[in-house]
BATORLUM-851782 format. One line per field, with one value per residue (C-alpha): x, y, z. Coordinates in nm, 3 decimals, m for minus. Each point is the difference from the previous one (the first is absolute). Layout:
BEGIN
x: [X; ...]
y: [Y; ...]
z: [Z; ...]
END
This chain:
BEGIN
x: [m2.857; 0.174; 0.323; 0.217; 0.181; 0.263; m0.056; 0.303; 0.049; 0.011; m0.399; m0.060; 0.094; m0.175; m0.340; 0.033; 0.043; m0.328; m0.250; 0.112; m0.201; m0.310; m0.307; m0.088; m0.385; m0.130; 0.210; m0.102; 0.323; m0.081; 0.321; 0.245; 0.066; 0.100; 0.356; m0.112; m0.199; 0.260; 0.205; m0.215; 0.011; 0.348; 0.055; m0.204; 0.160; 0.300; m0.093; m0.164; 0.184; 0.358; m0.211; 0.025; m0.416; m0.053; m0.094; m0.098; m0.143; m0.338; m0.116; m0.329; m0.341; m0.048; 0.301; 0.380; 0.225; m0.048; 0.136; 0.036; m0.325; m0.168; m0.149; 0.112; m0.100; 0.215; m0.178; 0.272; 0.006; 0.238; 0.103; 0.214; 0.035; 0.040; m0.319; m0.164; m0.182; m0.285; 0.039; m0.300; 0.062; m0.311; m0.167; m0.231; m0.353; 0.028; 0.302; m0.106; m0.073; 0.322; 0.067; 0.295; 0.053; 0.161; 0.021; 0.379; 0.036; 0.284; 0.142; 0.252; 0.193; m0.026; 0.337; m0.002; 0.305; m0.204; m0.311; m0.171; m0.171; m0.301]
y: [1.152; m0.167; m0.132; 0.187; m0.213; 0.155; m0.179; m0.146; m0.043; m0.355; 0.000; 0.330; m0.251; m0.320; 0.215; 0.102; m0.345; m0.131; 0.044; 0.105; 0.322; m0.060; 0.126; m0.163; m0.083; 0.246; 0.206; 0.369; 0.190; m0.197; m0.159; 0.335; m0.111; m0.359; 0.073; 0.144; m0.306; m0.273; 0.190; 0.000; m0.388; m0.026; 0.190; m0.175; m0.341; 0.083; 0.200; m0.313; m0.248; 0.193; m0.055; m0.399; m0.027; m0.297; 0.288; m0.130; 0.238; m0.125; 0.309; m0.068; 0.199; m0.099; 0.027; 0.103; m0.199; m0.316; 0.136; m0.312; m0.137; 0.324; 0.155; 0.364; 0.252; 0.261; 0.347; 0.284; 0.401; 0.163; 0.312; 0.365; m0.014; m0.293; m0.055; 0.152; m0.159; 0.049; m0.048; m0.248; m0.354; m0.115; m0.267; 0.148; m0.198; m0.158; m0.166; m0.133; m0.372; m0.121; m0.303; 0.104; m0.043; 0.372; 0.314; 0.121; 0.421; 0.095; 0.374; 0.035; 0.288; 0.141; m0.016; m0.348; 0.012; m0.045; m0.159; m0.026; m0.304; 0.155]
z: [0.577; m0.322; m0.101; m0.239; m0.239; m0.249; m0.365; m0.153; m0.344; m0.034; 0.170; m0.265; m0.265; 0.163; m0.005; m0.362; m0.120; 0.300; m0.251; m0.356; 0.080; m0.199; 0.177; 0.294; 0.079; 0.179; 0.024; 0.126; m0.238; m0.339; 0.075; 0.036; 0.357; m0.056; 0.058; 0.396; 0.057; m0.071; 0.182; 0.271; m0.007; m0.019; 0.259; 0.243; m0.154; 0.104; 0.350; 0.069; m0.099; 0.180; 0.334; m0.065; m0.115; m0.284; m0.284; m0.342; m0.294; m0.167; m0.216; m0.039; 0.009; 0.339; 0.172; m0.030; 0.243; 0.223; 0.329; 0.225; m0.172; 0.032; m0.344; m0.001; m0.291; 0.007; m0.082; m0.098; m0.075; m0.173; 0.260; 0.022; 0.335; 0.305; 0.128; 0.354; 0.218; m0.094; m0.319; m0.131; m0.131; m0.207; m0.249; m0.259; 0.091; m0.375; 0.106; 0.343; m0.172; m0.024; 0.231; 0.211; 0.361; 0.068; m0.215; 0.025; m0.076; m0.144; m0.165; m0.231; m0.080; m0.335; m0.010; m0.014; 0.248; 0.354; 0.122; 0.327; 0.133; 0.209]
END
């Protein structure tokens, strides 16, 4: 099951500004999908943070968000099509040392216009 969220412009425009878009550490693209992970934050920022939850972004190597004093890292794809089911939501086993409390899956639309919150 995941939540479908429809991207506005003013959270397009909030990701491209998240991180200047220089390559993050790590990261599995070389940096071409920057623009679907901070996406993939804001989107749960604000999914969270419409439910009433105390959400605050960190953006660090460890974790993305503070959701009600939880550390979540936020781990995005860039996608064609919504997700199924059984669709598979993963960390690559170099990545599994980052001190968060939760991993948080997230897809993104190529299109940049709609994400889902899985």
């Amino acid at each position: 099951m995941h939540k479908i969220i429809n991207i506005s412009e003013q959270q397009r425009q909030r990701a491209k500004q998240l991180y200047e878009f220089k390559t993050l550490k790590g990261s599995v693209t070389g940096g071409k999908g920057n623009i679907y992970g901070a996406l993939g934050e804001i989107i749960v920022h604000d999914y969270y943070k419409d439910k009433g939850n105390e959400v605050k972004h960190i953006g660090n190597y460890d974790y993305d968000l503070l959701i009600d004093r939880y550390k979540i890292d936020v781990k995005s794809k860039v996608t064609s099509v919504e997700p199924k089911l059984d669709y598979n939501c993963c960390v690559y086993s170099y990545n599994t040392k980052q001190k968060c409390d939760f991993y948080l899956f997230t897809r993104i639309h190529y299109s940049l216009e709609v994400g889902y919150i899985l």
